[in-house]
C-alpha positions as CSV (number, residue, x, y, z in Angstrom):
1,X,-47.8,55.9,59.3
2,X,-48.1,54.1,56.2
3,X,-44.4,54.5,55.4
4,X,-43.6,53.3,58.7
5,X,-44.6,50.3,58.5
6,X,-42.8,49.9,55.2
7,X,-39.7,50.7,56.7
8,X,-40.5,48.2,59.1
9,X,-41.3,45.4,56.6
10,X,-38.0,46.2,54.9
11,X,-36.3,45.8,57.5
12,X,-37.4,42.9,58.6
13,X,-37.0,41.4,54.9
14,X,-33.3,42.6,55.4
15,X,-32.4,40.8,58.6
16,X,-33.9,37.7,56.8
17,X,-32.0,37.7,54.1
18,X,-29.0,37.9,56.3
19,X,-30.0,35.4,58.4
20,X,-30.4,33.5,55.2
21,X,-27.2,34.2,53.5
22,X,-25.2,33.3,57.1
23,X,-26.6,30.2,57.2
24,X,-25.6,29.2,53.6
25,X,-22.2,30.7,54.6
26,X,-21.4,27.9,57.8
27,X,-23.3,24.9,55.5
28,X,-20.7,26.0,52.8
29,X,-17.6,26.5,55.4
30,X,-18.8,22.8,57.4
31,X,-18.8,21.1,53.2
32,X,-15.0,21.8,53.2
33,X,-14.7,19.5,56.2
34,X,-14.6,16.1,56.3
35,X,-17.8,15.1,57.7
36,X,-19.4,11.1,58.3
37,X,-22.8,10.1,60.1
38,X,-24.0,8.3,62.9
39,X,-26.9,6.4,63.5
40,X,-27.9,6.3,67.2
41,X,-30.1,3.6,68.8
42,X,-33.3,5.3,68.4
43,X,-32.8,5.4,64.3
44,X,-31.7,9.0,63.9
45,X,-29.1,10.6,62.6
46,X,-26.0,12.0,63.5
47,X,-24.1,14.1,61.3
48,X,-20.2,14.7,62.7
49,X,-18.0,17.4,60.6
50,X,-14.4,16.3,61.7
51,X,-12.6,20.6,62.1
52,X,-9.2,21.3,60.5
53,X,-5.8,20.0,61.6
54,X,-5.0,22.9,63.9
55,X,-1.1,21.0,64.4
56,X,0.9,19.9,61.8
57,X,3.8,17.1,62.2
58,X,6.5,18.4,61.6
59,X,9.5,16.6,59.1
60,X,12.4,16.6,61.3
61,X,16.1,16.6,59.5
62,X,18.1,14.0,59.6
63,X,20.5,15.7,60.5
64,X,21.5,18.6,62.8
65,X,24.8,19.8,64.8
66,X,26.1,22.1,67.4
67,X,29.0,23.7,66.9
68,X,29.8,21.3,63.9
69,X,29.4,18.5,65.7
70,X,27.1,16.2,64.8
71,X,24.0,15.0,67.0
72,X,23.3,11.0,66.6
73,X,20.0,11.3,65.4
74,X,20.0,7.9,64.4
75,X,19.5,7.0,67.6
76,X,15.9,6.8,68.3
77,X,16.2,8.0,71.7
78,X,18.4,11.1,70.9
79,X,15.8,11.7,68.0
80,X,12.8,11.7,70.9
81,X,14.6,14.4,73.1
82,X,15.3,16.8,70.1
83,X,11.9,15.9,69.1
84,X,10.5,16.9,72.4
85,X,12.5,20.1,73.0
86,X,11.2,21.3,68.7
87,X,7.9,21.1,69.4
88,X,8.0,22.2,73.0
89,X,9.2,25.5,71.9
90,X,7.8,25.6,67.7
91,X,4.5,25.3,69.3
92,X,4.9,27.9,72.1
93,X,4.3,30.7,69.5
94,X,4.4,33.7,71.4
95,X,7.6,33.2,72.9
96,X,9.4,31.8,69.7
97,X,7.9,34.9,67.8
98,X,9.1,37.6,70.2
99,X,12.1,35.7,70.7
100,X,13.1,35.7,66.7
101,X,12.2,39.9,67.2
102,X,14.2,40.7,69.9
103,X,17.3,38.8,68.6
104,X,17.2,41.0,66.0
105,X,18.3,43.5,68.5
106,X,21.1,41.7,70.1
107,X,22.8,38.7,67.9
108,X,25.1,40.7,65.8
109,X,26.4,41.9,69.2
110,X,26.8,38.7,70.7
111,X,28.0,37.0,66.8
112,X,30.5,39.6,66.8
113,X,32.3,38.8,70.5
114,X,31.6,35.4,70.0
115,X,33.6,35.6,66.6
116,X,36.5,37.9,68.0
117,X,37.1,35.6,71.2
118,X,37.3,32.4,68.7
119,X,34.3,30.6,70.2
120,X,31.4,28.9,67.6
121,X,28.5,31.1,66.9
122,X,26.1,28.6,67.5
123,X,26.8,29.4,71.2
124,X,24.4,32.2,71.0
125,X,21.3,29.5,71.4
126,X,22.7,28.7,74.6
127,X,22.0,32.6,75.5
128,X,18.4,32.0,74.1
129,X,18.5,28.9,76.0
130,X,19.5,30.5,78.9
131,X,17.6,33.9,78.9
132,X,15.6,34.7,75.9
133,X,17.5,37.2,75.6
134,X,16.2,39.0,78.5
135,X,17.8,40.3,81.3
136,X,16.0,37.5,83.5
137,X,17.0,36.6,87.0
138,X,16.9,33.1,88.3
139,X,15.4,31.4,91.1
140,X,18.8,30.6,92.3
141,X,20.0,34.7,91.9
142,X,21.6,34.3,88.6
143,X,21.1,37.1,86.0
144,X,21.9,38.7,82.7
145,X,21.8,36.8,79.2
146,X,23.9,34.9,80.1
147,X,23.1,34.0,83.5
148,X,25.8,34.1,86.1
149,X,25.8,33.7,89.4
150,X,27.4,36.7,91.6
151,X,30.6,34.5,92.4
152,X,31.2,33.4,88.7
153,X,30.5,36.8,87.5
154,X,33.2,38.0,90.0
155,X,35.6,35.0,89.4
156,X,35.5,36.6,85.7
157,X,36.2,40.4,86.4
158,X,32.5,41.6,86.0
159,X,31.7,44.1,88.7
160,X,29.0,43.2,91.1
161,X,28.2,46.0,93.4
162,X,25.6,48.6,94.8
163,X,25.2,50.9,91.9
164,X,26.9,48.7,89.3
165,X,25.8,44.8,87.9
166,X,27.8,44.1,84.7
167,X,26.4,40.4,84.4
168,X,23.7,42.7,82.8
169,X,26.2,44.7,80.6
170,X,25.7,43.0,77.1
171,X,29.3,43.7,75.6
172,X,31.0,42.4,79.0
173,X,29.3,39.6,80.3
174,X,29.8,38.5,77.1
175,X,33.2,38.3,76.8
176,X,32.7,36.7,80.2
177,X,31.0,34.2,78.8
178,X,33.3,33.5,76.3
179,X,35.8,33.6,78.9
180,X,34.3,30.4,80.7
181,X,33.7,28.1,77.4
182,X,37.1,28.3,76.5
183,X,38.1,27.2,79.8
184,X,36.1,24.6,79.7
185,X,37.2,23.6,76.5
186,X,40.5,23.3,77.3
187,X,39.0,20.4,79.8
188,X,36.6,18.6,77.7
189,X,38.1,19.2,74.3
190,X,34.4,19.0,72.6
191,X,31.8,21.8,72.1
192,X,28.7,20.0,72.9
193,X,30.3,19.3,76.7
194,X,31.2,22.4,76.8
195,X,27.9,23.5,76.4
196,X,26.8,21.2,78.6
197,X,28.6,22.4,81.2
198,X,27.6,25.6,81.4
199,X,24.3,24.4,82.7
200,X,26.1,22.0,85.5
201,X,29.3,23.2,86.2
202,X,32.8,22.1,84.5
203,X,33.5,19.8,88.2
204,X,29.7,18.5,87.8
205,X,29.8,17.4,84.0
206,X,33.3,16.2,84.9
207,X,32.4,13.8,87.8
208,X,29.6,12.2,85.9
209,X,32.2,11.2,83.2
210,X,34.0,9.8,85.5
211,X,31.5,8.0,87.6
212,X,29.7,6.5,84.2
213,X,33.0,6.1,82.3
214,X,31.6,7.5,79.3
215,X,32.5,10.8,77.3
216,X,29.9,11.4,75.1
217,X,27.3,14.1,76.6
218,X,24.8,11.5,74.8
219,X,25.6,8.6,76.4
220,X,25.2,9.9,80.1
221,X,22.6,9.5,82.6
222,X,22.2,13.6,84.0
223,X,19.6,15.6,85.4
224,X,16.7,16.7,83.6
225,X,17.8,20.2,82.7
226,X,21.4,19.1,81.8
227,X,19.8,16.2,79.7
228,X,17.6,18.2,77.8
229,X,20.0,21.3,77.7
230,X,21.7,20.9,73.9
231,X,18.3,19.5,72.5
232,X,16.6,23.1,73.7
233,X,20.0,25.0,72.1
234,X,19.9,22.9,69.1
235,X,16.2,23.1,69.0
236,X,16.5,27.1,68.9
237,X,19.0,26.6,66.2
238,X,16.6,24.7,63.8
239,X,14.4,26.9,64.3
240,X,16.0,30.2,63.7
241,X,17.8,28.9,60.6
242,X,14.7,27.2,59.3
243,X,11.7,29.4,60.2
244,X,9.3,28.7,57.3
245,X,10.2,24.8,58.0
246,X,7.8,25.2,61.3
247,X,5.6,28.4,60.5
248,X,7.0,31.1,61.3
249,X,7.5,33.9,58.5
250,X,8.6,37.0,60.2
251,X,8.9,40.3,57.1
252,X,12.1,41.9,58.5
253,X,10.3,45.1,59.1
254,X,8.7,43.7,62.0
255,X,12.0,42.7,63.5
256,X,13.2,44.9,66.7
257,X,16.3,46.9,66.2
258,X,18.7,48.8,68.5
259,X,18.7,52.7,68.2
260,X,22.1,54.0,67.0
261,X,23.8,55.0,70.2
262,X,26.2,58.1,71.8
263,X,28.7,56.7,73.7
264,X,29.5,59.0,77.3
265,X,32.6,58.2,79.1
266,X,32.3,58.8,83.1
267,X,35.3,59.2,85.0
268,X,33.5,61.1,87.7
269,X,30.5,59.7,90.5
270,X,26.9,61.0,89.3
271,X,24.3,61.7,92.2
272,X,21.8,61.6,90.3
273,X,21.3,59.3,87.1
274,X,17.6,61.2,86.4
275,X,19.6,64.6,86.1
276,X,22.5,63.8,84.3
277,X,20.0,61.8,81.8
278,X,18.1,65.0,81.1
279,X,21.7,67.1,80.9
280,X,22.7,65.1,78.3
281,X,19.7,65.6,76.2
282,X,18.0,62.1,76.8
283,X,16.1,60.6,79.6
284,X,15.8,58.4,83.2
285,X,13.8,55.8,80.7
286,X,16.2,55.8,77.9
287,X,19.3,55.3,80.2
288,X,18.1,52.4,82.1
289,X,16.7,50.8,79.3
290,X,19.8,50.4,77.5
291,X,22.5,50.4,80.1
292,X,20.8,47.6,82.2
293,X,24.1,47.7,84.4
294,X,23.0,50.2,86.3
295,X,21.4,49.3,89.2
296,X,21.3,52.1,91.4
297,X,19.6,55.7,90.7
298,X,23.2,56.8,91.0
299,X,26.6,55.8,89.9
300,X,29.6,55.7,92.3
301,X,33.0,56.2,90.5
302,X,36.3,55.3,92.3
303,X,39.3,56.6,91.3
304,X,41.0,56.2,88.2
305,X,37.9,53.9,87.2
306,X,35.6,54.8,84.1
307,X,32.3,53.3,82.3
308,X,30.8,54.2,79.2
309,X,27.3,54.9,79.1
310,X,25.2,54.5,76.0
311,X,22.4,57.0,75.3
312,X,20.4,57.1,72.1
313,X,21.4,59.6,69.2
């Protein structure tokens, strides 16, 4: 009994001495802090510990372009929408983290059309812009990265049927893309309304140069999205080519990657998608994960048409 209660007593003289030590611990944490005291109206103290600065302000370049061309920053209104659209997304962390991931999996694809078709590179933000990369669809029914509706996608030869949507075919409805911004280069002359005009339209963009008389994307009155539409691509730009500038440190082991791939031509219909998977050594998962295109659980084939299926080695 006797060595009970010791047990007891030491117990106790433990849990007090932790008690103790924690309490040292938050009077030594709250003396980092900037602390200052009140006196209220009855003579008593108040004693107010101000926490840490949880956001930082960040120092914003003075200057930035898209597609070499340069935003007029010196324009104190220009500088409040870019400033808007950098903290806006540098301070919604989990999307601007998985975001620099996944692009990891997908800009040297996008880089490499872009590159080949003779289009800037910095039009890969607009696909963040547009998508975050993910095969999103749109209120209005456009999908993909790159966001097309069904009659633009059709307008520029990517198949839109049943089985098959290539606006979610990376390779293609890139080129598609690319497809479009020249064209509408060839109109405005200038990246940035080019760029522009993917969010309203080539006619849109046009008739509100003409109706306000200017030609500068930053000297017209638009709609919210289209106003704020360069600052959110430039805004991804800053932020992907100066990470550490706004937090974000990102070891390159932790960034996603694309499996090395198999490629299958198919000249032929499939019936069913599940059992060719599994005939060809993979599975249902692996081939709708990374051919996105098809929508179906099979795959009609007319004649003398083919596609190439990817499947991981």
């Amino acid at each position: 009994m006797q060595r009970f209660h010791l047990i007891v007593i030491y117990t106790l003289i433990a849990l007090l001495i932790g008690v103790v030590l924690f309490q040292f611990k938050l009077l030594e944490e709250a003396s980092k802090q900037p602390q200052f005291t009140v006196n209220t109206s009855d003579g008593n103290q108040i004693r107010i510990t101000i926490p840490d600065k949880r956001v930082n302000i960040f120092s914003l370049p003075d200057k930035v372009n898209f597609a070499s061309e340069e935003l007029p920053l010196k324009d104190p209104e220009v500088r409040e929408r870019f400033e808007r659209e950098i903290y806006v997304n540098a301070y919604w962390e989990s999307n601007a983290i998985l975001l620099m991931k996944r692009a990891n999996k997908f800009l040297p694809t996008i880089e490499k059309i872009l590159k080949e078709n003779g289009v800037p590179e910095d039009f890969k933000y607009l696909a963040m812009a547009e998508s975050n990369l993910l095969n999103v669809v749109s209120p209005a029914g456009a999908r993909g990265f790159w966001q097309f509706m069904d009659a633009t996608a059709k307008e520029y030869n990517l198949e839109v049927s049943a089985d098959v949507d290539e606006r979610y075919h990376l390779e293609k409805s890139t080129v598609a893309a690319c497809k479009y911004l020249k064209k509408a280069y060839a109109s405005f002359g200038n990246w940035t309304s080019v760029a522009a005009s993917y969010n309203m339209g080539i006619s849109g963009l046009s008739k509100r140069k003409n109706e306000q008389r200017h030609n500068n994307y930053y000297d017209l009155w638009l709609n919210e999205e289209t106003s704020r539409y360069i600052f959110r691509i430039v805004a991804f730009k800053e932020l992907f080519e100066h990470p550490s500038r706004y937090g974000f440190d990102i070891p390159s082991k932790e960034l996603y990657n694309r499996p090395t791939f198999r490629e299958l031509t198919v000249d032929s219909s499939i019936p069913n998608l599940a059992d060719w998977a599994i005939k060809h050594g993979s599975s249902y998962k692996d081939l709708k994960i990374h051919n996105p295109w098809l929508r179906s659980t099979k795959l009609n084939v007319s004649k003398g048409k083919t596609y190439t299926i990817l499947l991981p080695v």
